[in-house]
N, CA, C and O atoms as CSV, one atom per row, in Angstrom:
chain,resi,resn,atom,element,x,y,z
A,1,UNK,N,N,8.075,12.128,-27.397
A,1,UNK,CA,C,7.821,12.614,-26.051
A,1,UNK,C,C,7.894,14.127,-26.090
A,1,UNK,O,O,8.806,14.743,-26.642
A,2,UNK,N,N,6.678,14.782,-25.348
A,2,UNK,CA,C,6.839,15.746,-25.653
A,2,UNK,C,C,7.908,16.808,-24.291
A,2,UNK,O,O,8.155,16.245,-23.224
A,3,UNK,N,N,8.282,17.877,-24.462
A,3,UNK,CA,C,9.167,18.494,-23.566
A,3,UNK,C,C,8.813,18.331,-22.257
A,3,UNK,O,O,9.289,17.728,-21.296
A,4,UNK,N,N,7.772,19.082,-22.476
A,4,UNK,CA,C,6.764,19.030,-21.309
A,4,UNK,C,C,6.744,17.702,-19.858
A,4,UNK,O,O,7.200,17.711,-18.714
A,5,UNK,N,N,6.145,16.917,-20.490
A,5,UNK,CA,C,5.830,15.861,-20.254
A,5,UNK,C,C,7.173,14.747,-19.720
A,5,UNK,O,O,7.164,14.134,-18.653
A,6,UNK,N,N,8.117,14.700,-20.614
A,6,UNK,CA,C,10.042,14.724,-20.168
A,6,UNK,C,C,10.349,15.849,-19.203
A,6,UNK,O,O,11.191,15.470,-18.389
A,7,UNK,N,N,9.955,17.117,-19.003
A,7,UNK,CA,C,10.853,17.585,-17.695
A,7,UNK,C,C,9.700,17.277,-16.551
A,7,UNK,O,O,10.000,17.022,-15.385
A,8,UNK,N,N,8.251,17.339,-17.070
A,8,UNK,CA,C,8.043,16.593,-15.709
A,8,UNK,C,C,8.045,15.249,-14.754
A,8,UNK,O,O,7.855,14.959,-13.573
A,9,UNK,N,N,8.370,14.627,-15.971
A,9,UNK,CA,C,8.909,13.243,-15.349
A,9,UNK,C,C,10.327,13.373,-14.610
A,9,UNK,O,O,10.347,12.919,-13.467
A,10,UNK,N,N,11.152,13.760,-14.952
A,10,UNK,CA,C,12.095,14.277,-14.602
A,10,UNK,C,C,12.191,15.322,-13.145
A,10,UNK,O,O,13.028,15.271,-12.245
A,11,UNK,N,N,11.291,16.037,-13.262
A,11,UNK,CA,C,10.702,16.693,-12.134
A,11,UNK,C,C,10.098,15.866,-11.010
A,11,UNK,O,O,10.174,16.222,-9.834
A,12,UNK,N,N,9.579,14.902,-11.355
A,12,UNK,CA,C,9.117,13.956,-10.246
A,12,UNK,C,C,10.290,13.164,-10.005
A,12,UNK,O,O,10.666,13.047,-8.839
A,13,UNK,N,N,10.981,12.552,-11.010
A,13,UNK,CA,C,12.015,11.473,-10.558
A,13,UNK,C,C,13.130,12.166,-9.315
A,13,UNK,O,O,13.799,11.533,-8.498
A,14,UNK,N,N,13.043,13.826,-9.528
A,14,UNK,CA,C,14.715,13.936,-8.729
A,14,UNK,C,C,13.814,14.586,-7.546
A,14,UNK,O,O,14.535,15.292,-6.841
A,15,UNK,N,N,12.249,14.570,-7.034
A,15,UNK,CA,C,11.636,15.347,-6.368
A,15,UNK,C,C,11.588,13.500,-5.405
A,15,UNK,O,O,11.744,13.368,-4.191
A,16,UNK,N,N,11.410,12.692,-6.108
A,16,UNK,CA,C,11.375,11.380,-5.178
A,16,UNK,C,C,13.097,10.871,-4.893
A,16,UNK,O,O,13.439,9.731,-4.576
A,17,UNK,N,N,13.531,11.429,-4.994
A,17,UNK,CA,C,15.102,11.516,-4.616
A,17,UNK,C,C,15.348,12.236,-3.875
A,17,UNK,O,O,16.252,11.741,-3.202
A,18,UNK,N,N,15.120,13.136,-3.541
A,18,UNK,CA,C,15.107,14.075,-2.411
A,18,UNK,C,C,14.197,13.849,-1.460
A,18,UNK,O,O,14.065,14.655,-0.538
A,19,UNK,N,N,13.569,12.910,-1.534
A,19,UNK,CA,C,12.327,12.470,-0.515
A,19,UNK,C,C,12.854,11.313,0.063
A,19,UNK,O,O,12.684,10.928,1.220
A,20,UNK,N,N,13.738,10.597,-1.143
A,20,UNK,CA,C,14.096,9.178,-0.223
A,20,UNK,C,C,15.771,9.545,0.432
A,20,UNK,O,O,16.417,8.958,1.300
A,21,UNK,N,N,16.052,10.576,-0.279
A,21,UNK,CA,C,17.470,11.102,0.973
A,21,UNK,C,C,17.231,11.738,1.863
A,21,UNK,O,O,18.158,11.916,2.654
A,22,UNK,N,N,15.797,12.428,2.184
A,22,UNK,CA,C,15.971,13.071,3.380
A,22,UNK,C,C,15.044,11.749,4.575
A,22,UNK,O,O,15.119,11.584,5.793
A,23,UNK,N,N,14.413,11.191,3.729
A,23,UNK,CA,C,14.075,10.163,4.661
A,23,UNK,C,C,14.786,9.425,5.243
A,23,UNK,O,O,14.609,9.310,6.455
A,24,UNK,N,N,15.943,8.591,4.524
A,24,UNK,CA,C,17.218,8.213,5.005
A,24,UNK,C,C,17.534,8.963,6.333
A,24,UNK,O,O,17.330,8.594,7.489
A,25,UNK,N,N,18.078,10.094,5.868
A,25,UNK,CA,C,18.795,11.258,6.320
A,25,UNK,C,C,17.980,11.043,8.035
A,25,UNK,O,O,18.478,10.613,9.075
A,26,UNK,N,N,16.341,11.626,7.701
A,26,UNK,CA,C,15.899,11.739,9.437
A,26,UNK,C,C,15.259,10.515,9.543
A,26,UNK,O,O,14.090,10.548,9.925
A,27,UNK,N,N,15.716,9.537,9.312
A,27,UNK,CA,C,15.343,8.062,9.497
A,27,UNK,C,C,13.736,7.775,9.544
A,27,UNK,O,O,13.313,7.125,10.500
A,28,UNK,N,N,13.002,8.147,8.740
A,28,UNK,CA,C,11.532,8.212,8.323
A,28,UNK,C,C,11.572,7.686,7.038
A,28,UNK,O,O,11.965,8.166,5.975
A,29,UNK,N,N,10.857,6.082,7.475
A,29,UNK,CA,C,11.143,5.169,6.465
A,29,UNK,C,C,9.572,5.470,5.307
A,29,UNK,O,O,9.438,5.028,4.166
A,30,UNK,N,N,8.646,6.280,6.031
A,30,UNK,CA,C,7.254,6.283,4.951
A,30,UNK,C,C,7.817,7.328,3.704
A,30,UNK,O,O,7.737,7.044,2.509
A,31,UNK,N,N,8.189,8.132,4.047
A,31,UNK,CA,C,8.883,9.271,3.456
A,31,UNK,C,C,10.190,8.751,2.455
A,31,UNK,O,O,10.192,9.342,1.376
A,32,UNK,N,N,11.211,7.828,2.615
A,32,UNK,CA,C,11.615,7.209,2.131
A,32,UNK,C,C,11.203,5.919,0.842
A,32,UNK,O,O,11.710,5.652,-0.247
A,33,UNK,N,N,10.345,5.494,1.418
A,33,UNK,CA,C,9.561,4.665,0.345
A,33,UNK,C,C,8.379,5.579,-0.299
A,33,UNK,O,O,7.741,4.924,-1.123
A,34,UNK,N,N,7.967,6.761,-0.167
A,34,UNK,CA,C,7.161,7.658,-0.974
A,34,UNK,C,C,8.022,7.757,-1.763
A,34,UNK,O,O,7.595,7.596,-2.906
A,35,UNK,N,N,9.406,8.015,-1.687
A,35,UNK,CA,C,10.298,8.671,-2.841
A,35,UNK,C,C,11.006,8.049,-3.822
A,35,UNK,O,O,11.490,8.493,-4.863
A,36,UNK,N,N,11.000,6.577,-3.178
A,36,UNK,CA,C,11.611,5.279,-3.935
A,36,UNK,C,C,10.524,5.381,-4.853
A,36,UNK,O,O,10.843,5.700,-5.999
A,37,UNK,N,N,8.727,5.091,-4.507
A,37,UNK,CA,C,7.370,4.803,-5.417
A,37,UNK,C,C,7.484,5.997,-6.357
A,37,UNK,O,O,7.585,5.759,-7.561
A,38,UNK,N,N,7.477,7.391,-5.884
A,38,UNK,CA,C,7.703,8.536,-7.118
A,38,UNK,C,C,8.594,8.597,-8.172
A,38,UNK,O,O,8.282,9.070,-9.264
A,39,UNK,N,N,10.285,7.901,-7.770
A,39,UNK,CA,C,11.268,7.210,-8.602
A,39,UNK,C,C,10.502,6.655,-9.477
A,39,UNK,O,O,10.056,7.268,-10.447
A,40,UNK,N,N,10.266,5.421,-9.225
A,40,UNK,CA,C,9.522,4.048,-10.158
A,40,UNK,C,C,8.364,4.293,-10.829
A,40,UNK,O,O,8.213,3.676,-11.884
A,41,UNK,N,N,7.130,5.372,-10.323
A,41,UNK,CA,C,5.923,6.094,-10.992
A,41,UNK,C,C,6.754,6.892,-12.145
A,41,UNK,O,O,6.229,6.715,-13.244
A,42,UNK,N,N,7.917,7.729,-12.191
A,42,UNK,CA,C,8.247,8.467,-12.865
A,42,UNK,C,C,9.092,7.719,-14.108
A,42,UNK,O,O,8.918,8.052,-15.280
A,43,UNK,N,N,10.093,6.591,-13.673
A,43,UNK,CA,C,10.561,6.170,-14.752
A,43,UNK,C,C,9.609,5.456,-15.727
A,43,UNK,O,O,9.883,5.551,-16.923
A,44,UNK,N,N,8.236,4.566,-15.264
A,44,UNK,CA,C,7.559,4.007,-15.728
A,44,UNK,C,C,7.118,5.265,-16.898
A,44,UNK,O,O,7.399,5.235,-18.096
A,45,UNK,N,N,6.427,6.250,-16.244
A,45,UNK,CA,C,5.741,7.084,-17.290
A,45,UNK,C,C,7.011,7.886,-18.674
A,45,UNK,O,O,6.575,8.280,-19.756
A,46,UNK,N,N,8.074,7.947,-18.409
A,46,UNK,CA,C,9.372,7.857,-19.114
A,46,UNK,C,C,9.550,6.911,-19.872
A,46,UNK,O,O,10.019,7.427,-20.887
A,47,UNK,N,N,9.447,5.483,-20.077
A,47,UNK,CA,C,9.131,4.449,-20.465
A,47,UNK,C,C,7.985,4.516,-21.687
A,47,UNK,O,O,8.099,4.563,-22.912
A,48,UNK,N,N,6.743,4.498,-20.723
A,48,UNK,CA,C,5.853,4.792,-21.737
A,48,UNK,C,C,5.991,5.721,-22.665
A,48,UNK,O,O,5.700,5.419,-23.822
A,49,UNK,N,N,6.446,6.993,-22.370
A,49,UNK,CA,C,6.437,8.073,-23.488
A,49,UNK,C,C,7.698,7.351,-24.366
A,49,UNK,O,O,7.180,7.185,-25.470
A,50,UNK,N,N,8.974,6.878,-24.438
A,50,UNK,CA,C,9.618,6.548,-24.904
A,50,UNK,C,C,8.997,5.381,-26.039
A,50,UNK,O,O,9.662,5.100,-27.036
A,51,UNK,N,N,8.045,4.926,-25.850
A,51,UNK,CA,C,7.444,3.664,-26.409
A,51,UNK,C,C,6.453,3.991,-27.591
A,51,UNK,O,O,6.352,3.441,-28.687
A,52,UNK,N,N,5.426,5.534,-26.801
A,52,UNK,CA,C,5.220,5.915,-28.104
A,52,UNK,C,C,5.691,6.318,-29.073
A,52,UNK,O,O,5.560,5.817,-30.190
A,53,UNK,N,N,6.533,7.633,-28.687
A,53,UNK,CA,C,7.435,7.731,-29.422
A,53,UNK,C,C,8.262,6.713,-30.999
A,53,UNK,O,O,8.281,6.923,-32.212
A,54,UNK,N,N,8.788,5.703,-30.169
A,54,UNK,CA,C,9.316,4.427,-31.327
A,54,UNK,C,C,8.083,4.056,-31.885
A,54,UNK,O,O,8.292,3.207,-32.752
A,55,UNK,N,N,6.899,4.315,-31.771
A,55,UNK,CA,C,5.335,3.465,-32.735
A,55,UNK,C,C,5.634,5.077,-33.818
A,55,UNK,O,O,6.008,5.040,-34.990
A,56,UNK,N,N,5.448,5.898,-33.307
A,56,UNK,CA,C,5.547,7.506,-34.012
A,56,UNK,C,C,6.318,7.550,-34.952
A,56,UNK,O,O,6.004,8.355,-35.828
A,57,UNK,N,N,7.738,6.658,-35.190
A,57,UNK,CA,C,8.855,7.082,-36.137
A,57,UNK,C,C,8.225,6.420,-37.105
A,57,UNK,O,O,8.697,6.392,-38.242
């Protein structure tokens, strides 16, 4: 995995965390589930890079 590609997953995962706490927060449930889907889009692509990676060694 390259750096890159790991902090922006990472960049999305804690950017949909802050989307689903402030949705919480002002009780705006679309905004909340945008940030839960950016969570789950982000670990998935984390996943994948992790997968090539193990074919790579």
């Amino acid at each position: 995995m390259s750096a890159d590609d790991k902090a922006g997953n990472k960049i999305d995962e804690l950017t949909g965390k802050v989307k689903e706490t402030v949705g919480k927060t002002v009780g705006n449930e679309k905004l909340e589930a945008e940030g839960r889907a950016q969570q789950g889009k982000a670990n998935v692509k984390q996943a994948g890079e992790k997968i090539k990676d193990a074919f790579k060694s």
